[in-house]
VMD Tcl script that builds the backbone (N, CA, C; Angstrom):
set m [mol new atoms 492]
animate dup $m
set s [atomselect $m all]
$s set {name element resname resid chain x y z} {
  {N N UNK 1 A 62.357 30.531 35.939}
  {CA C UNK 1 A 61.040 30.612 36.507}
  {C C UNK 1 A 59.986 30.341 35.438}
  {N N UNK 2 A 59.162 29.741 36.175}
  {CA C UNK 2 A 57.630 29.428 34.676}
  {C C UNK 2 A 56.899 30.641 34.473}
  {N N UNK 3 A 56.736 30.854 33.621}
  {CA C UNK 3 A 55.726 31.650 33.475}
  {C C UNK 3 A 53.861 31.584 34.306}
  {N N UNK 4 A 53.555 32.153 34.553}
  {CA C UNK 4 A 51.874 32.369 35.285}
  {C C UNK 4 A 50.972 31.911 34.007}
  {N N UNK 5 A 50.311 30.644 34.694}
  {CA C UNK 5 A 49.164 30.043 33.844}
  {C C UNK 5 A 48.448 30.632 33.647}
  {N N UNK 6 A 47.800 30.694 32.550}
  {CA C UNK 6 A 46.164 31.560 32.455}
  {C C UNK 6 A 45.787 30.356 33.159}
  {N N UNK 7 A 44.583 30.980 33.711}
  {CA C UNK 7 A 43.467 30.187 34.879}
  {C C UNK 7 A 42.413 30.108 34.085}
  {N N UNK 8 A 41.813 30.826 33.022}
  {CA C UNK 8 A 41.330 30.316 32.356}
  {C C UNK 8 A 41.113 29.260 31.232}
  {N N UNK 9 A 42.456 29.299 30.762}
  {CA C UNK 9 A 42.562 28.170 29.927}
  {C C UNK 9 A 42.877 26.526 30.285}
  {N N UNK 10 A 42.629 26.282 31.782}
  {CA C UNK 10 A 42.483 24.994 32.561}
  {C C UNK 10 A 41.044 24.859 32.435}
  {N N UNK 11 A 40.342 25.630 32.915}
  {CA C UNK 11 A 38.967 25.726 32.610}
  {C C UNK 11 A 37.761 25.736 32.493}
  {N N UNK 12 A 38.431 26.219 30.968}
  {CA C UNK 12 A 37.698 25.994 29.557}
  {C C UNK 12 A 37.382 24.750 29.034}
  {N N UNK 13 A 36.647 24.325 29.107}
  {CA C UNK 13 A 36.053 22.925 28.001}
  {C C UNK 13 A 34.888 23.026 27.176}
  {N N UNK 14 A 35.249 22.378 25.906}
  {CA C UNK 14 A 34.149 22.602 25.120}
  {C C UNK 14 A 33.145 21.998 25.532}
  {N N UNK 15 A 32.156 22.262 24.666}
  {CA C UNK 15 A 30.665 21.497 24.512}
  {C C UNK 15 A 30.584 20.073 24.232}
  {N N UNK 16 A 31.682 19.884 23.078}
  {CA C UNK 16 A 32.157 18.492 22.237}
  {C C UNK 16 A 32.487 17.646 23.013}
  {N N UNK 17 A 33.611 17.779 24.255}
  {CA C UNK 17 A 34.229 17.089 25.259}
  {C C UNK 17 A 32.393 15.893 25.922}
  {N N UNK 18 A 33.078 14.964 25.886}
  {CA C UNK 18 A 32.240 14.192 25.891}
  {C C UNK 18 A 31.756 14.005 28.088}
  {N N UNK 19 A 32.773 13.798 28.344}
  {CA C UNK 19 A 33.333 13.972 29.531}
  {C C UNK 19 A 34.488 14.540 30.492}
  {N N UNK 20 A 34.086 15.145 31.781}
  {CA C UNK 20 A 35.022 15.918 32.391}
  {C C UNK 20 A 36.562 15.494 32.774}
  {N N UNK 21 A 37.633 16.685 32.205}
  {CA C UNK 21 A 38.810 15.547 32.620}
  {C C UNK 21 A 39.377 15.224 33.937}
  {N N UNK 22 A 38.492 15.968 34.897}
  {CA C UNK 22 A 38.499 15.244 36.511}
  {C C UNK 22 A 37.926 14.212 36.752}
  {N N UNK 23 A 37.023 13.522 35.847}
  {CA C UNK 23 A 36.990 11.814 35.912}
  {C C UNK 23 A 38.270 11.272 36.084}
  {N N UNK 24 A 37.611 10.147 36.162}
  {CA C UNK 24 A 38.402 8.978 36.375}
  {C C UNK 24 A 38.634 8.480 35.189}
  {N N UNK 25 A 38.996 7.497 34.823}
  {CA C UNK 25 A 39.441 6.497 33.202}
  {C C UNK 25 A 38.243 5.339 33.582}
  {N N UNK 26 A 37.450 5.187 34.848}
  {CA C UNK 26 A 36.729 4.300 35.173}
  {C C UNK 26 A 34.927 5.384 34.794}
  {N N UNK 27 A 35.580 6.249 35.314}
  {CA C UNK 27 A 34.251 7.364 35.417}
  {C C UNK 27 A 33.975 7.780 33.915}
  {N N UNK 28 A 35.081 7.764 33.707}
  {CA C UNK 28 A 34.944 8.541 31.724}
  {C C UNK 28 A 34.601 7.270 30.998}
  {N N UNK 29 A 34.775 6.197 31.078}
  {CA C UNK 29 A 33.888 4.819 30.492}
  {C C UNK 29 A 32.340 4.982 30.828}
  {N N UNK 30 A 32.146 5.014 31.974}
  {CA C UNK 30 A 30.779 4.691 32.273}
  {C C UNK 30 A 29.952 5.829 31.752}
  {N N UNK 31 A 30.345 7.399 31.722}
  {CA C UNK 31 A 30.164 8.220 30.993}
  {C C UNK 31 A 30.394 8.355 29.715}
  {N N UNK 32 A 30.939 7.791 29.110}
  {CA C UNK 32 A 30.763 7.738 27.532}
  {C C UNK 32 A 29.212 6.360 26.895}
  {N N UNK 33 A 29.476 5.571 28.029}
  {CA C UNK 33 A 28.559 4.446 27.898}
  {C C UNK 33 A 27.239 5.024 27.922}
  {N N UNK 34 A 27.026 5.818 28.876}
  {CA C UNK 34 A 25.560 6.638 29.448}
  {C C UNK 34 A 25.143 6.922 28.364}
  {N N UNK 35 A 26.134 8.031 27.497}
  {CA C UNK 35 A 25.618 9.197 26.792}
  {C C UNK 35 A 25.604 8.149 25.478}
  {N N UNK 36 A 26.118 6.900 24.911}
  {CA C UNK 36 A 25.899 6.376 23.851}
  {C C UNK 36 A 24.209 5.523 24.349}
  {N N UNK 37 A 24.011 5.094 25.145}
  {CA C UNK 37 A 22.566 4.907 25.941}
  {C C UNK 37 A 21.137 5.738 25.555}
  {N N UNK 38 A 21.955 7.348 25.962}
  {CA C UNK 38 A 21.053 8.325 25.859}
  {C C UNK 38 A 20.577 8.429 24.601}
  {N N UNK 39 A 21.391 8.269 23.818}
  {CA C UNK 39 A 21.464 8.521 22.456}
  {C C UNK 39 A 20.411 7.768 21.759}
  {N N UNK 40 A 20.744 6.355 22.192}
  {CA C UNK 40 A 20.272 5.248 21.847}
  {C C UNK 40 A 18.795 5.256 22.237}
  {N N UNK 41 A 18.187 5.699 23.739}
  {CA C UNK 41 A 17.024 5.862 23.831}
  {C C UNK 41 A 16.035 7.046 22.866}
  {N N UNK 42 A 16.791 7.944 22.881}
  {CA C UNK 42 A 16.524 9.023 21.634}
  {C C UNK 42 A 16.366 8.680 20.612}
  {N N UNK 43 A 16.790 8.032 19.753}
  {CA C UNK 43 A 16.532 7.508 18.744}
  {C C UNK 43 A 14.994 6.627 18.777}
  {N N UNK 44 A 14.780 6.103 19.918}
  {CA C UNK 44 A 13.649 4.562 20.246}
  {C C UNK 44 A 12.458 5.754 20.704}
  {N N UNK 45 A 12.397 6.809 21.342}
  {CA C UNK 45 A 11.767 7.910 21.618}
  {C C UNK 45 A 11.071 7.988 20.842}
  {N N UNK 46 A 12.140 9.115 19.789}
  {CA C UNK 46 A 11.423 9.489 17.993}
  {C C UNK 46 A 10.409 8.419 17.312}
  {N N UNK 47 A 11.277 7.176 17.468}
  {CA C UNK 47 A 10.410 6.173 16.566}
  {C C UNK 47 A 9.093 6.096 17.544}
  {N N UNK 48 A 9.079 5.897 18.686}
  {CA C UNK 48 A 7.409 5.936 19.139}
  {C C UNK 48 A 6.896 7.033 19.124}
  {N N UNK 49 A 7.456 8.330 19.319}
  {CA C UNK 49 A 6.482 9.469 19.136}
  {C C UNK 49 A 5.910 9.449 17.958}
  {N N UNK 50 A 6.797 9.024 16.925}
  {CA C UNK 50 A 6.345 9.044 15.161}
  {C C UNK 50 A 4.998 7.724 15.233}
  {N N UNK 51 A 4.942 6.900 15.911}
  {CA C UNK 51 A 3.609 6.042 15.970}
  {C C UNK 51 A 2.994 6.466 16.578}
  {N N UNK 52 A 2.736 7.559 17.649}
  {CA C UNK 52 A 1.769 7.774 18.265}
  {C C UNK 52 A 1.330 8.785 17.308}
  {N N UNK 53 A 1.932 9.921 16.674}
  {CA C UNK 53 A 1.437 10.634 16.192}
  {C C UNK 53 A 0.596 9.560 14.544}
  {N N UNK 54 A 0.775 8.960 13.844}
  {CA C UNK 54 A 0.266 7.868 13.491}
  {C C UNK 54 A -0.966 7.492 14.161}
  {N N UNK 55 A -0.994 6.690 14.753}
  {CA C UNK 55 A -2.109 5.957 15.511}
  {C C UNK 55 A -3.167 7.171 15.838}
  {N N UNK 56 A -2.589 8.360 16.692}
  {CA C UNK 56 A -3.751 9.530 16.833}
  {C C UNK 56 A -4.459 10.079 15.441}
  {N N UNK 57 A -2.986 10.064 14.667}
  {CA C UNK 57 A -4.393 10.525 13.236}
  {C C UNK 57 A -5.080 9.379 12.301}
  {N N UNK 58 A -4.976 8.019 12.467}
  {CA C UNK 58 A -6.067 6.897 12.538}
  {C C UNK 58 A -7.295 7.150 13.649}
  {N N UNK 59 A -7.203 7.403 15.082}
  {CA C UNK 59 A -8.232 7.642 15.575}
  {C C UNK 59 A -9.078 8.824 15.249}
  {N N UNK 60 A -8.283 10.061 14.796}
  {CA C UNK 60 A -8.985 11.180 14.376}
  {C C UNK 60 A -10.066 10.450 13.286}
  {N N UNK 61 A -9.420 10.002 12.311}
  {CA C UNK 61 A -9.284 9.572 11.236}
  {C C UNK 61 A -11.108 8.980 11.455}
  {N N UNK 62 A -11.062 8.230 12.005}
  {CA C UNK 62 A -12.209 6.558 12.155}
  {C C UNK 62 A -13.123 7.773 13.057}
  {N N UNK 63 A -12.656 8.327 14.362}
  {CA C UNK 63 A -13.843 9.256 14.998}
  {C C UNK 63 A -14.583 9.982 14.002}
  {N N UNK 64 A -14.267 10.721 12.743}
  {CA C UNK 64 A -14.629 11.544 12.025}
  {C C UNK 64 A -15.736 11.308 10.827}
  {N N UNK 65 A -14.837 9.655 10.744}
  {CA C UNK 65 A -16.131 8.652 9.936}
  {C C UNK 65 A -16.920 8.444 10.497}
  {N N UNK 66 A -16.644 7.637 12.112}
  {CA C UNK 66 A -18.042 7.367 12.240}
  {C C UNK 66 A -18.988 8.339 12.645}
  {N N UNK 67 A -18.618 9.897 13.080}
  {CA C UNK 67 A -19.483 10.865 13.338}
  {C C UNK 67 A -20.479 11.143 11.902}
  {N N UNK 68 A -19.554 10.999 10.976}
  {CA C UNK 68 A -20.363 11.301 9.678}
  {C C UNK 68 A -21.018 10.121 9.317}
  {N N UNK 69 A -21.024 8.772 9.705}
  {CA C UNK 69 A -21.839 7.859 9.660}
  {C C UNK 69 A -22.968 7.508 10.581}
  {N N UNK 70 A -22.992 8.298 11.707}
  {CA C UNK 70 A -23.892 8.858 12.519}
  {C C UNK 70 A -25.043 9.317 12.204}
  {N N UNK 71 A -24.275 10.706 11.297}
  {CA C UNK 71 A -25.335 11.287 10.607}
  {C C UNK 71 A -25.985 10.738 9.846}
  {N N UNK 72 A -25.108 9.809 8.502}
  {CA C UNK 72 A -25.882 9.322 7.567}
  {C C UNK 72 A -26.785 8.094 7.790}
  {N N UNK 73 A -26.464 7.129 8.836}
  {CA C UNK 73 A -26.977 5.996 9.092}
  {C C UNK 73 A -27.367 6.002 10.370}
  {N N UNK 74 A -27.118 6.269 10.865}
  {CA C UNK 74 A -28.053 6.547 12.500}
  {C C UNK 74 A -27.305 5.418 13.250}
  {N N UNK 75 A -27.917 3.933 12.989}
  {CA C UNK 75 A -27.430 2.895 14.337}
  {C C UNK 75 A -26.065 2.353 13.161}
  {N N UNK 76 A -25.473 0.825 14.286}
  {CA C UNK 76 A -24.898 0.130 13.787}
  {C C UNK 76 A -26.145 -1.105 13.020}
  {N N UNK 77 A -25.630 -1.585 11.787}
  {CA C UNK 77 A -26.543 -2.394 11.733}
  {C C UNK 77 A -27.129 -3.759 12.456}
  {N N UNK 78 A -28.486 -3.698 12.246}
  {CA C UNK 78 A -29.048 -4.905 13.388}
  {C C UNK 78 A -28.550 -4.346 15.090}
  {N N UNK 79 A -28.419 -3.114 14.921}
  {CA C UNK 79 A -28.398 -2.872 16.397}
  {C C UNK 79 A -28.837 -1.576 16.710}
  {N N UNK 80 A -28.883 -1.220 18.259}
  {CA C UNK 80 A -29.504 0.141 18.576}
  {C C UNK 80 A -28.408 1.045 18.931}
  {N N UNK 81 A -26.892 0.523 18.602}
  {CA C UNK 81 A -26.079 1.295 18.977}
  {C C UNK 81 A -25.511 2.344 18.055}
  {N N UNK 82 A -25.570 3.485 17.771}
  {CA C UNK 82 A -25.735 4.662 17.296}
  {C C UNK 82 A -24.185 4.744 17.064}
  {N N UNK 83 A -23.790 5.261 15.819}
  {CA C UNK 83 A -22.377 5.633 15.294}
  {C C UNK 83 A -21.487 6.148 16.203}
  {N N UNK 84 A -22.449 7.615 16.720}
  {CA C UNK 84 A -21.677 8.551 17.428}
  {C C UNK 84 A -20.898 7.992 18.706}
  {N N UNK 85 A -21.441 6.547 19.249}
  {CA C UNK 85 A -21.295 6.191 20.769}
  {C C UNK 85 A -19.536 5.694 19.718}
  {N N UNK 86 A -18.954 5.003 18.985}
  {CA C UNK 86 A -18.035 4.985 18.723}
  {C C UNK 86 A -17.341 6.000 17.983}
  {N N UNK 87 A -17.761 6.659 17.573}
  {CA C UNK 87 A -17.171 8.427 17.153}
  {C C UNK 87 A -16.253 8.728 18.929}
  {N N UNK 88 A -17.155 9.007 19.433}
  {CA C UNK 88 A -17.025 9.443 20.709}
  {C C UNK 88 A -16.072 8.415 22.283}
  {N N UNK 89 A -16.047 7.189 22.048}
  {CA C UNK 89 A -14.785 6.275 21.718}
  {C C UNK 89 A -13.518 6.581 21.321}
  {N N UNK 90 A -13.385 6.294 20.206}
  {CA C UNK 90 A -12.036 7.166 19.192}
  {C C UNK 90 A -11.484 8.292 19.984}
  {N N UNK 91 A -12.363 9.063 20.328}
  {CA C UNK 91 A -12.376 10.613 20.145}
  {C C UNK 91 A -12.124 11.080 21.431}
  {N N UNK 92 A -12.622 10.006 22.336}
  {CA C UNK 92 A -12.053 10.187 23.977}
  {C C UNK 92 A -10.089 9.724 24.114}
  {N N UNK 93 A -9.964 8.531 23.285}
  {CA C UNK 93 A -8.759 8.078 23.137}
  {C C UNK 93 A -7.864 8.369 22.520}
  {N N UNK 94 A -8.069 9.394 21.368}
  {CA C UNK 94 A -6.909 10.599 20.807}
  {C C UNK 94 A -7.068 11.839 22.420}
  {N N UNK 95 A -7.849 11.895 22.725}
  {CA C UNK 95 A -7.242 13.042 24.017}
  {C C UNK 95 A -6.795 12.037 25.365}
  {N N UNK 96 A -6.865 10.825 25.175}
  {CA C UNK 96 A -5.911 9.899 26.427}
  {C C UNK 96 A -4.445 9.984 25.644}
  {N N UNK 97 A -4.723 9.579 24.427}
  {CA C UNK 97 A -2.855 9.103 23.696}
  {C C UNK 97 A -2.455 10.936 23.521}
  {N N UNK 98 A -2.915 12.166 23.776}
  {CA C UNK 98 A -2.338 13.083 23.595}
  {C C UNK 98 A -1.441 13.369 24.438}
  {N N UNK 99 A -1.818 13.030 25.904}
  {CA C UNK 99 A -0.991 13.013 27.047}
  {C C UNK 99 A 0.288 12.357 27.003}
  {N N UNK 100 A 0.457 11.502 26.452}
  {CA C UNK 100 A 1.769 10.774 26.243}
  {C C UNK 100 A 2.747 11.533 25.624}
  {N N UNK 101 A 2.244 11.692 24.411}
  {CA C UNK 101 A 2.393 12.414 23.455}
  {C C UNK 101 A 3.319 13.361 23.769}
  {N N UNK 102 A 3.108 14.438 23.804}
  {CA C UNK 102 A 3.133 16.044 24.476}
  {C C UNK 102 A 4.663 15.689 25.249}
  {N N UNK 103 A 4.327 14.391 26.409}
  {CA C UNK 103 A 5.586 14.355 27.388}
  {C C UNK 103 A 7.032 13.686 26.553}
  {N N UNK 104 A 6.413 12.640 26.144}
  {CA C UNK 104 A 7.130 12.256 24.937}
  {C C UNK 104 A 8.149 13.299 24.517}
  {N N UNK 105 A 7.257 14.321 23.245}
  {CA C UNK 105 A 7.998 15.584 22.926}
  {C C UNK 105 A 8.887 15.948 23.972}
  {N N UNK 106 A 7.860 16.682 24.607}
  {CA C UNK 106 A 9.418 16.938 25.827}
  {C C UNK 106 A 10.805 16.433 26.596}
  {N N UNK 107 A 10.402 15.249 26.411}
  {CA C UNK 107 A 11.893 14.256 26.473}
  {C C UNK 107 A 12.518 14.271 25.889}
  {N N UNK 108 A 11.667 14.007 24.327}
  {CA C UNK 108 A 12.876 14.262 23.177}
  {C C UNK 108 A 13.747 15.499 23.233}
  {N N UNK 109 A 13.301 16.513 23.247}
  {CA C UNK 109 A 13.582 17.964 22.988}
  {C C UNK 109 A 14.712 17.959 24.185}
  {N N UNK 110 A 14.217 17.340 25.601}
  {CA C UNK 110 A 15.596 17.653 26.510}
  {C C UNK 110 A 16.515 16.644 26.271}
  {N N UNK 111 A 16.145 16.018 26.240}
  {CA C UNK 111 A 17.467 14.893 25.449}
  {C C UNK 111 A 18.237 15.041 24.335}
  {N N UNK 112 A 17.719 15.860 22.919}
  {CA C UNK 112 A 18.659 16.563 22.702}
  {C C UNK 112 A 19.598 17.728 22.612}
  {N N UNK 113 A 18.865 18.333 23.883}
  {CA C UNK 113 A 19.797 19.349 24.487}
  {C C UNK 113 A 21.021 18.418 25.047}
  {N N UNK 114 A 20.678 17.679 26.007}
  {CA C UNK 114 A 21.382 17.195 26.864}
  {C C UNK 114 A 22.410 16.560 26.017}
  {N N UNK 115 A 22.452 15.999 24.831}
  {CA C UNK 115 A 23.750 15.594 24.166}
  {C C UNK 115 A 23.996 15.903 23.594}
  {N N UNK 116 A 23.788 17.500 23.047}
  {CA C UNK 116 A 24.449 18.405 22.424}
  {C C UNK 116 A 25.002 19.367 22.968}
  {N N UNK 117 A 24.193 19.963 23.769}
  {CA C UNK 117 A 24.998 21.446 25.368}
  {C C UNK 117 A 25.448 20.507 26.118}
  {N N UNK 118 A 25.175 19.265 26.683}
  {CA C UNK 118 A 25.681 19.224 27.993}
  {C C UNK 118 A 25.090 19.962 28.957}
  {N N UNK 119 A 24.385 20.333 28.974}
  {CA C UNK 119 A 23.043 21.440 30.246}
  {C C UNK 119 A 22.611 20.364 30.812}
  {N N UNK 120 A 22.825 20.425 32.240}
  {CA C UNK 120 A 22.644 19.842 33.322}
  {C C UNK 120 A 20.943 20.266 33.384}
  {N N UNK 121 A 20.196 21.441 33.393}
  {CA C UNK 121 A 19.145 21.545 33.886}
  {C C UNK 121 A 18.106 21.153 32.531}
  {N N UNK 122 A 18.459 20.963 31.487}
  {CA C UNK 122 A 17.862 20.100 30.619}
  {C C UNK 122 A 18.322 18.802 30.789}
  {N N UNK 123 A 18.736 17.792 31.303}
  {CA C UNK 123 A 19.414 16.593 31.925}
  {C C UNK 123 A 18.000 16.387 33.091}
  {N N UNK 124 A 18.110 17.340 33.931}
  {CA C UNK 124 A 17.077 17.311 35.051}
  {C C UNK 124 A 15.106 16.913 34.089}
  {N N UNK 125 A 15.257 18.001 32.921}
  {CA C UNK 125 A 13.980 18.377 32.457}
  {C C UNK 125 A 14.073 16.867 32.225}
  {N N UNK 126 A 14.641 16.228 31.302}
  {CA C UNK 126 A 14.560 15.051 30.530}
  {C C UNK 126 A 14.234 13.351 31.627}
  {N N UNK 127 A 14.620 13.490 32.574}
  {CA C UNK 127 A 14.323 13.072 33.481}
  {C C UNK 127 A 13.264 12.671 34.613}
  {N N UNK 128 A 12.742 14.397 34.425}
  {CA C UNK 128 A 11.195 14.703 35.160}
  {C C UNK 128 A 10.407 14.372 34.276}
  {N N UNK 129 A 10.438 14.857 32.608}
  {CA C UNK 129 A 8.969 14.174 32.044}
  {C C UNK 129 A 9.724 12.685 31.766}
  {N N UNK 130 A 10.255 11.756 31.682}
  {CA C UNK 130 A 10.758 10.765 30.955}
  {C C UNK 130 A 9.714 9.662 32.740}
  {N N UNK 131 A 9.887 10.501 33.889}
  {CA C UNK 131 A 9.212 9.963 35.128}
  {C C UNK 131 A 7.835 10.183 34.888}
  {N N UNK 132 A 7.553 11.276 34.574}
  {CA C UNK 132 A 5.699 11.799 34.171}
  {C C UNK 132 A 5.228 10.931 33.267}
  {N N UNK 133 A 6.256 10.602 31.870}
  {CA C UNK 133 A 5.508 9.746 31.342}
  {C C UNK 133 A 5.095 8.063 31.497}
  {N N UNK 134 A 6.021 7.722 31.997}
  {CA C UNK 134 A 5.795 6.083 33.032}
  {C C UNK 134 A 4.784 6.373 34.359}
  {N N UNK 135 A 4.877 7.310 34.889}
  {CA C UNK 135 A 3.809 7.482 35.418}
  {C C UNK 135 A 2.677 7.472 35.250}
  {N N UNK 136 A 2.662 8.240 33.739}
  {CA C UNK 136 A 1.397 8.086 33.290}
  {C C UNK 136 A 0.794 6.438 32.701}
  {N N UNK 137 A 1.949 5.892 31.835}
  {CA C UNK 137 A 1.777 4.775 31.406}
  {C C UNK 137 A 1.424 3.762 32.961}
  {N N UNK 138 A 1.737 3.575 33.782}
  {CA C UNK 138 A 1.704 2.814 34.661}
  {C C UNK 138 A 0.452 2.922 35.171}
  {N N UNK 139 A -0.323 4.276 35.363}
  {CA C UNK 139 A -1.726 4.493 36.283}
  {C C UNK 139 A -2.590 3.635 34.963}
  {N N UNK 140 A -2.037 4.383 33.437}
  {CA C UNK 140 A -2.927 3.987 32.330}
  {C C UNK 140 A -3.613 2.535 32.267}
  {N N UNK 141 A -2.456 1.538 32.418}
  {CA C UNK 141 A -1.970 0.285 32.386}
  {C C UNK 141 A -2.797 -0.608 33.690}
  {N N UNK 142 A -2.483 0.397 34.769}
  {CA C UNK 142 A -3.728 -0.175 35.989}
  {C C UNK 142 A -4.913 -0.125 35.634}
  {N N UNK 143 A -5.322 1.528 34.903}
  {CA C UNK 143 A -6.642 1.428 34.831}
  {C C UNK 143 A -7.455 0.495 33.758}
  {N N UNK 144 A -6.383 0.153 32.511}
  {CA C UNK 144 A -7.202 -0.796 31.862}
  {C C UNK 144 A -7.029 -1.887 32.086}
  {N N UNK 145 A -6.269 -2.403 33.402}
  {CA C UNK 145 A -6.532 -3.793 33.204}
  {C C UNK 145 A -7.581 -3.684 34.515}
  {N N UNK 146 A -7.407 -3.224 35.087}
  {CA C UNK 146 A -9.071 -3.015 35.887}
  {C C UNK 146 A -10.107 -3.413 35.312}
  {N N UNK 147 A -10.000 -2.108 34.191}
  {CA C UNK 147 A -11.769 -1.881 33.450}
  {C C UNK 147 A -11.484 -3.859 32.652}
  {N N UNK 148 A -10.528 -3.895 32.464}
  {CA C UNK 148 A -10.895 -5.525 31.996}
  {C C UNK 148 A -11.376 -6.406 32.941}
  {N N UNK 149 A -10.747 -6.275 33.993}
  {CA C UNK 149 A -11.384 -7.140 35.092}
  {C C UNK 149 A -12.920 -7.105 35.713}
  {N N UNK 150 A -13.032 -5.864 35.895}
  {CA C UNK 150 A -14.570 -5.552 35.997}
  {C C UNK 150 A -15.262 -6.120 34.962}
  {N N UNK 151 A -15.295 -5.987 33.950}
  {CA C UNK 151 A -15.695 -6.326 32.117}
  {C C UNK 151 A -15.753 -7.958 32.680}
  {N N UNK 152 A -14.600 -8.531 32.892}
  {CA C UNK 152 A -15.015 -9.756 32.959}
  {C C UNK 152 A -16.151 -10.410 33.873}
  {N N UNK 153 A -15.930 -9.679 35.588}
  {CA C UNK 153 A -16.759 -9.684 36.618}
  {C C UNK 153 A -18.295 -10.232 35.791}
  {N N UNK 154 A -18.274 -8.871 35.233}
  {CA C UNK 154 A -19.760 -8.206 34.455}
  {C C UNK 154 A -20.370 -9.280 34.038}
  {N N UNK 155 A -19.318 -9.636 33.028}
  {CA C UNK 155 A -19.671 -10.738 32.211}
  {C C UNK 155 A -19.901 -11.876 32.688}
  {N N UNK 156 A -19.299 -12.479 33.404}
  {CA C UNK 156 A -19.791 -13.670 34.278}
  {C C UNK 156 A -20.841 -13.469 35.217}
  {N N UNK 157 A -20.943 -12.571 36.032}
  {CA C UNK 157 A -22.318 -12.334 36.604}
  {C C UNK 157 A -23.470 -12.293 35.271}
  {N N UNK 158 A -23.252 -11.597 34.024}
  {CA C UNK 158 A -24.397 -11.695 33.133}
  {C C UNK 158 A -25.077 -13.414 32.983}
  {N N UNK 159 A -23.546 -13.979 32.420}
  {CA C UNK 159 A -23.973 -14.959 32.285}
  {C C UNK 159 A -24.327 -16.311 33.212}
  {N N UNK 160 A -23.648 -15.876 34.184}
  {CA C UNK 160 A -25.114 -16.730 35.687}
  {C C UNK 160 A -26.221 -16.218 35.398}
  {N N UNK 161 A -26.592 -14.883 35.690}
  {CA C UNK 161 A -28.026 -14.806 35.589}
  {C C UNK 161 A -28.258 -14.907 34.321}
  {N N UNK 162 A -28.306 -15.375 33.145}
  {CA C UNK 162 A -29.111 -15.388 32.102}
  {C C UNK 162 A -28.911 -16.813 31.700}
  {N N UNK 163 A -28.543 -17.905 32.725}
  {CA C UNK 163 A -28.173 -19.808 32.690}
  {C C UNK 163 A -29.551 -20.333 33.482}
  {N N UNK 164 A -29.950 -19.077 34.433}
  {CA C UNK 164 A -30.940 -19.316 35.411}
  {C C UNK 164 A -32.155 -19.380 34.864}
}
mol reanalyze $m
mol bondsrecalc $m
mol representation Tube
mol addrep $m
């Protein structure tokens, strides 16, 4: 007679196990493929969060000059346009690129849960902001090519009336 299996030790699977051994040999490919993917986007993640955080402290950077060139010089030269109106520029667009930002982080962070635990509900997290942030990029992306289109409108109506 056999001896009585522990029921626990069927299981048990580690963390390490890349994939479940109730896959398939078809299912455990496409799952090893995913998670070298995941990986791979993680890596491309980091490198843009590391430029955004970059680029935001250039805008800090230039908002801060020209506020203090505001003070010291008042307009741009040969013009009536005042430092601060591009201080305040900059300074609107480090709190647009913060939004990215932030979700960004959070992708990263569930993504490397997700290929280190294997946690399904960090899998979910990584997913929901990785959607929030194309979301965001996509409305972003409408709205400036709008404001370009209008801009152009503008501009061609200026310049009819000022041919007349």
């Amino acid at each position: 007679m056999d001896a009585p299996k522990d029921s626990n030790a069927e299981k048990t699977i580690s963390p390490q196990d890349t994939v479940s051994p109730s896959f398939s040999p078809q299912q455990q490919k496409l799952m090893t493929k995913a998670k070298t993917c995941l990986k791979s986007t993680g890596k491309w993640m980091k490198f843009f969060f590391i430029l955004l955080v970059v680029l935001i402290a250039f805008l800090v950077i230039g908002g801060i000059t020209f506020l203090v060139w505001s003070v010291v010089y008042g307009n741009l030269p040969n013009s009536d346009i005042p430092f601060w109106y591009l201080a305040f520029i900059l300074l609107v667009s480090v709190a647009i690129y913060v939004i990215p930002l932030f979700s960004l982080y959070k992708c990263i962070k569930a993504l490397d849960k997700v290929i280190q635990d294997h946690d399904n509900k960090a899998m979910v997290d990584f997913f929901h902001n990785n959607l929030s942030l194309w979301i965001f990029i996509g409305i972003f992306t409408i709205l400036i090519i709008s404001i370009y289109i209008i801009l152009y409108i503008v501009s061609m109506i200026a310049h009819l009336v000022a041919t007349l």
